[in-house]
C-alpha positions in Angstrom: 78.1 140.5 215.9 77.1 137.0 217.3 78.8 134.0 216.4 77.5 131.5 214.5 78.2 127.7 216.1 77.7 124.5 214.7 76.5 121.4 216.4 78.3 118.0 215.9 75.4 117.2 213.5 77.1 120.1 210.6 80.3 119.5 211.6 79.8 115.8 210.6 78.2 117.3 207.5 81.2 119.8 206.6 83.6 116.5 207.5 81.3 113.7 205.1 81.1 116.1 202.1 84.6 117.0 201.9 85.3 113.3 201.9 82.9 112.5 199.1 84.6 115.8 197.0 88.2 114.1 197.7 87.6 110.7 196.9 86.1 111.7 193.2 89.2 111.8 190.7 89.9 115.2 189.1 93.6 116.0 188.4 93.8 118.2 185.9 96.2 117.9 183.0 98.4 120.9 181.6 99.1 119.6 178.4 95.6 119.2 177.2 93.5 121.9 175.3 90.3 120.7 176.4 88.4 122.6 178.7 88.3 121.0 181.3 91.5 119.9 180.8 90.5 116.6 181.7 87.3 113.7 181.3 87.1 113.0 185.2 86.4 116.5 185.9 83.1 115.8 184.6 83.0 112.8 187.1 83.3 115.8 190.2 81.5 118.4 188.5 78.1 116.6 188.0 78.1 115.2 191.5 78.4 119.0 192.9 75.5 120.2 190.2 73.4 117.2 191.6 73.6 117.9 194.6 73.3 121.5 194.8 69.4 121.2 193.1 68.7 118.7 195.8 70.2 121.3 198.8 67.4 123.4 197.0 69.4 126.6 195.8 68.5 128.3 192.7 69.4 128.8 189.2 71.9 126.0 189.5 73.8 125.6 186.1 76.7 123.4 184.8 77.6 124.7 181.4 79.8 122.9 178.7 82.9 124.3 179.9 82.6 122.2 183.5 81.8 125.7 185.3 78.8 125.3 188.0 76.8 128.6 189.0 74.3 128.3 192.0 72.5 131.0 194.0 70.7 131.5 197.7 68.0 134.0 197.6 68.0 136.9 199.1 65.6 137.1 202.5 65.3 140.8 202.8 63.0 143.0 202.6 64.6 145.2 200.3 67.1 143.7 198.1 69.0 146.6 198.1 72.5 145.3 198.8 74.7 144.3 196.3 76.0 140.7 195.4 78.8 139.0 196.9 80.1 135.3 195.5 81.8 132.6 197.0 84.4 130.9 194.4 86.4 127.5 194.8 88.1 124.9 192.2 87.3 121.4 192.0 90.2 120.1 190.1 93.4 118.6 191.3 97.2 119.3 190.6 98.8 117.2 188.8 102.0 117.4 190.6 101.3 114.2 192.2 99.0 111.3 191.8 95.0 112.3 192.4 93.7 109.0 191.8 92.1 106.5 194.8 92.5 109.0 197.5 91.8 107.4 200.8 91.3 109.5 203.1 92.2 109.1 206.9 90.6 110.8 209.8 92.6 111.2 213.3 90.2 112.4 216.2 92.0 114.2 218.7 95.6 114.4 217.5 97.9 113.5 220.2 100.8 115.3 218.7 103.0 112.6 218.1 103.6 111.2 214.5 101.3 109.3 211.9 101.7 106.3 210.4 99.6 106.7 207.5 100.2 103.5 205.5 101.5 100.2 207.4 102.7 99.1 204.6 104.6 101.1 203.0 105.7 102.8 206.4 104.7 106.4 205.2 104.3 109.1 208.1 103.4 112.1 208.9 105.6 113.9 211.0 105.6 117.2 213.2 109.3 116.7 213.6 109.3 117.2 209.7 106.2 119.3 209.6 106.1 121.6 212.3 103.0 123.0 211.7 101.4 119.8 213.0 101.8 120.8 216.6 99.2 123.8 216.0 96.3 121.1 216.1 97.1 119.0 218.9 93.4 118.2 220.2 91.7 118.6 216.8 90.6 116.0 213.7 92.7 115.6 211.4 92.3 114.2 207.5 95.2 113.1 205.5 96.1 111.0 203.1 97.1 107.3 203.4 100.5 108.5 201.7 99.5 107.2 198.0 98.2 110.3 197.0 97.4 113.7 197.4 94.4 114.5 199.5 92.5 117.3 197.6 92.0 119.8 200.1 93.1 122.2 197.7 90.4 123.0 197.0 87.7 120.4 197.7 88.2 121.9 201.1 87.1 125.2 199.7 83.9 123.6 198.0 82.6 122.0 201.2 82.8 124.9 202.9 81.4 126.9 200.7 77.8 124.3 199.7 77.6 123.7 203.8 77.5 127.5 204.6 75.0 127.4 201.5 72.9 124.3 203.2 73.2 126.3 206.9 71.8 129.7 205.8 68.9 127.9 203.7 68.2 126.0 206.9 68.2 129.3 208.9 66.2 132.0 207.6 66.8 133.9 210.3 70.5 135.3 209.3 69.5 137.9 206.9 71.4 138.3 203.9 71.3 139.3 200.1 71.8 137.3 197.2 74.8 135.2 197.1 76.6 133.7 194.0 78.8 130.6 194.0 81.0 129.2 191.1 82.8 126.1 190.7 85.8 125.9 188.3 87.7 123.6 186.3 91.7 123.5 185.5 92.6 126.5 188.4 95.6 124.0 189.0 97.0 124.6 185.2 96.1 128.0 185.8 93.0 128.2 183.5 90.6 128.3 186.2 89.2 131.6 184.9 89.5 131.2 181.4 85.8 130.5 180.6 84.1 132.1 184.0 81.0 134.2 183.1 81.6 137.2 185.1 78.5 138.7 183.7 76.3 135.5 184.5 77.8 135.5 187.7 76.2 138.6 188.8 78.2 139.7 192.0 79.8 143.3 192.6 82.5 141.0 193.9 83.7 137.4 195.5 85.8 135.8 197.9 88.0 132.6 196.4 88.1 129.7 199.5 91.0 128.8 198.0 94.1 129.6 200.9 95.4 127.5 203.7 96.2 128.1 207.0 93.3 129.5 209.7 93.5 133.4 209.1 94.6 133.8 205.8 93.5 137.1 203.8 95.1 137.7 200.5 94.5 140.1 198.1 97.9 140.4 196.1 100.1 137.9 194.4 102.4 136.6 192.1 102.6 138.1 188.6 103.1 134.2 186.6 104.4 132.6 183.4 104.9 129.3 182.2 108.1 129.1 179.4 108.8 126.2 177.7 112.3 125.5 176.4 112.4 122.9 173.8 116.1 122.1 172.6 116.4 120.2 169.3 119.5 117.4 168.9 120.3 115.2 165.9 120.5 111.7 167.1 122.7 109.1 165.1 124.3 105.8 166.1 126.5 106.0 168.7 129.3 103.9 167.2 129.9 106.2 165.3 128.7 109.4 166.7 131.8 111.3 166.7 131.3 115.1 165.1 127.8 114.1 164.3 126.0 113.4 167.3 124.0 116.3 169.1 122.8 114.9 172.1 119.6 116.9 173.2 119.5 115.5 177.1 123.3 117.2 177.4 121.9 120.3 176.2 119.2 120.4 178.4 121.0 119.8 181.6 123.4 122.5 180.3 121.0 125.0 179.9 119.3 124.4 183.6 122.3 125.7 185.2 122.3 128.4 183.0 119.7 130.1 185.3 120.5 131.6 189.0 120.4 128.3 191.6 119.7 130.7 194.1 116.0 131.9 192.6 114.2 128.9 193.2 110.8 128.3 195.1 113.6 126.5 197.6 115.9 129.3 198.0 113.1 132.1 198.4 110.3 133.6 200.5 108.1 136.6 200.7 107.9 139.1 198.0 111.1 137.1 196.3 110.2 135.8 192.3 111.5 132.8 190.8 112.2 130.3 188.7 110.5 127.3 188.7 111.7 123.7 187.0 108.5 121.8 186.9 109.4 119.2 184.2 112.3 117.7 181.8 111.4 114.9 178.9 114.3 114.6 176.9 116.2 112.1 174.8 118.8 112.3 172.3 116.9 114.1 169.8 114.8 116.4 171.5 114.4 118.0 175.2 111.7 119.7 176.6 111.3 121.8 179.8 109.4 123.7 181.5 109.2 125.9 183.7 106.8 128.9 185.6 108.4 132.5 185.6 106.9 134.5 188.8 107.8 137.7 190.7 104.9 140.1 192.7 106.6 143.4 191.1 105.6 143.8 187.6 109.0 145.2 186.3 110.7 142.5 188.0 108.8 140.2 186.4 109.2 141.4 182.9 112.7 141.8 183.9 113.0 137.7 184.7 110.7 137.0 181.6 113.2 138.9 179.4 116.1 137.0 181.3 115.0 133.5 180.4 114.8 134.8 176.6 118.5 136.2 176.7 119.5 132.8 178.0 118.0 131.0 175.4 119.9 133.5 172.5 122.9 133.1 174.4 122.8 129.5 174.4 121.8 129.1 170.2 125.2 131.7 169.8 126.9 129.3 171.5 124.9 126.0 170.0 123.8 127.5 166.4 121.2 129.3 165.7 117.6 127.1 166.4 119.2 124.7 168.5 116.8 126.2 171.4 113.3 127.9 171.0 111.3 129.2 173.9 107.5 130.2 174.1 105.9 131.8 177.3 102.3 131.9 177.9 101.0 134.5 180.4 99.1 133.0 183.3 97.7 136.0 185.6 98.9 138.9 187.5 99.6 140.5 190.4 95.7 141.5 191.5 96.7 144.2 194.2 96.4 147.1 192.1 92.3 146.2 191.5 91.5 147.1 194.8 92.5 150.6 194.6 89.4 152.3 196.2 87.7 149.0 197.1 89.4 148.3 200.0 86.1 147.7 201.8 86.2 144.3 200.2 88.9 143.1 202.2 87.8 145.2 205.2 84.6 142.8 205.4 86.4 139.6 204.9 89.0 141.0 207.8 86.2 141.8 210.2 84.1 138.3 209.6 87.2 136.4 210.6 87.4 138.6 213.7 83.9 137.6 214.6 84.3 134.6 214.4 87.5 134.9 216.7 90.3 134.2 214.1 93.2 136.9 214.1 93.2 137.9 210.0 96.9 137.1 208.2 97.2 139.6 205.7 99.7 138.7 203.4 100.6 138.2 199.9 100.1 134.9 197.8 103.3 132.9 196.9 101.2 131.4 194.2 97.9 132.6 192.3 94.0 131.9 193.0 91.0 132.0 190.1 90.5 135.0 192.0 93.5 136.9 190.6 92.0 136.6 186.8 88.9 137.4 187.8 90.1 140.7 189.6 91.2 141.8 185.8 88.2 140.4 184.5 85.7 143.0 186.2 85.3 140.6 189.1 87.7 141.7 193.1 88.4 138.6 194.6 90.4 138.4 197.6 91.7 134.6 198.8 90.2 133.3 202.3 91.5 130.5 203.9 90.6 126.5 202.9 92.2 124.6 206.3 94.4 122.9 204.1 98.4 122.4 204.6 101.1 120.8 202.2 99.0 121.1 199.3 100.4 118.7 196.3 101.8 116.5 197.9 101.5 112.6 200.1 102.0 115.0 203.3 98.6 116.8 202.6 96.0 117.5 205.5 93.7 119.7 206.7 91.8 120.0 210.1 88.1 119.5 210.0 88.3 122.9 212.9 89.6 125.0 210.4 87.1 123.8 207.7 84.5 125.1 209.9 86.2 128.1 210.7 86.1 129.0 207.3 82.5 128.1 207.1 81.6 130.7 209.8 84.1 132.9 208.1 81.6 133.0 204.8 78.5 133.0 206.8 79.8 136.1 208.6 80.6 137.8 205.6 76.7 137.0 204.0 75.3 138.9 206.8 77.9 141.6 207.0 77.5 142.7 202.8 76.3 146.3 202.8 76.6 148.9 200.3 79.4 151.3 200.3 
């Protein structure tokens, strides 16, 4: 098949659109039950629907949940060939701060490292991050070490609305009809919660939601989020003695009641673990939380069950209620929906090798919209976004690799055929 190429004019088009996603605000927020979980997702969401009815594609919708559903027509003949969609999330995490990104762009990396805030001295490294070095000669975008960038998964979005803009400019690449959906809250893990599958209309998708060039996921983590809340009685500390329960105590003893050794530090590959993502605690009361995940089901239950012993361990130690734990189940392992549709992943593998990228199957340390969606009716393997240290100040992604995924989509659109 023959390669699509850009010209400088989309690649400044792929590169101008992904800064106008990053510098929008859209961190999403966990502890909220609105959907989406936050007001200045609306902000995001509305400039995406705007702009999709001015690229001209059809049926565009942004219903009261944030979720945006476009279409490109299909040019053939005989529509005869099924559906495929194109999924990415336009929230944030709110691990770190999402607010006044400023973006930075570095033409032609010289591989050395990048001061990305005079100031405050902040740089980016390839003696800390070695994975630098694989874009000497490329443009880089980062942060200006402030914030987070948002290429996870603004990246994703660009991609996605310039392949859109490039096939409706080129009639000539025949393809069928092609659904895209934006989501909300994907960083909190909700990004599937309200997605109309059935509006959606495609036999199956492809999230643009992964990182480096060549990634091609279709399994991952099973996932939980626990919360521990651990209940003191607080009384003046002159004269605390055989009264006072001190709450924060309890809480650091019960950290180091779980194994130091299973820890998104201490582990890699198909390894589960647990994950400390917050502590508020005073005297009275303590709260923490943390995500549960393992890629083998049993193993999994088998950690989710482990958690709960702890906690009965510690209130026979404590008295009974001095802990309480609820876990909330967040998605799971999406392998197993692929049995006999392996031709999903087949076309995603050969597009990247048309487009000369050598596919990296693997397995997710993490989850993508696209494993709810697998259980919801919907197969949704991950593709690569560009982007690298996602969360984080140290975020960047190479505007090559955005437009590698690009021709990675557009390859797939004229690929889709029927089983």
């Amino acid at each position: 098949m023959k390669t699509i190429e850009f010209n400088l004019d989309w690649k400044l088009k792929l590169q101008n659109r992904f800064i106008n996603y990053v510098k929008i605000y859209s961190t999403s927020d966990a502890e909220s039950d609105s959907t989406p979980s936050t007001e200045q997702q609306w902000d995001i969401a509305k400039y995406i629907f705007e702009e999709l009815k001015t690229l001209g594609l059809s049926d565009v919708s942004l219903d009261d949940k944030g979720y945006i559903y476009a279409y490109i027509p299909s040019n053939l003949e005989k529509d005869e060939e099924p559906v495929v969609g194109f999924i990415s999330h336009y929230d944030t995490s709110p691990d770190f701060n999402g607010k006044d990104v400023n973006p930075q762009i570095w033409d032609d990396y010289d591989g050395k490292d990048l001061l990305l805030n005079a100031e405050t001295g902040f740089t980016l490294s390839p003696k800390k991050f070695e994975s630098l070095n694989d874009y000497v000669g490329k443009t880089l975008i980062t942060t200006d070490g402030t914030s987070l960038l948002g290429a996870d998964d603004k990246a994703g979005i660009a991609e996605i609305v310039t392949a859109a803009e490039f096939l409706l400019a080129h009639p000539e690449i025949k393809r069928s009809r092609i659904a895209i959906g934006f989501t909300p809250d994907e960083e909190i893990g909700r990004g599937a919660h309200h997605f109309d599958v059935k509006k959606f209309g495609a036999e199956w998708a492809y999230t643009m939601d992964g990182s480096e060039v060549g990634e091609l996921e279709y399994e991952n983590f099973n996932a939980a989020g626990a919360v521990v809340k651990i209940h003191g009685l607080s009384v003046h500390p002159g004269y605390a003695i055989g009264k006072m329960v001190n709450a924060s105590l309890l809480a650091a003893e019960f950290i180091q009641m779980l194994p130091e050794n299973e820890t998104p530090g201490t582990t890699k590959g198909f390894e589960g673990f647990y994950h400390l993502m917050d502590i508020t605690a005073d005297v009275s009361e303590a709260k923490i939380q943390y995500i549960i995940r393992d890629h083998d089901h049993d193993l999994f239950e088998e950690r989710k069950k482990f958690i709960i012993d702890k906690v009965a361990e510690f209130n026979k130690k404590h008295g009974e209620g001095t802990a309480e734990i609820e876990i909330k189940e967040q998605y799971r392992n999406m392998k197993q929906q692929f049995e006999g549709k392996m031709h999903i992943v087949d076309i995603a593998e050969q597009a990247m090798k048309d487009a000369n990228i050598k596919p990296k199957i693997k397995a997710i340390r993490g989850g993508t919209d696209g494993a709810q969606l697998s259980y919801m009716g919907l197969p949704c393997p991950n593709i690569f976004a560009g982007g690298i240290n996602f969360h984080g100040p140290y975020e960047y992604v190479c505007l090559e690799s955005m437009e590698k995924a690009v021709k990675v989509i557009l390859n797939i659109a004229r690929a889709v055929k029927r089983k």
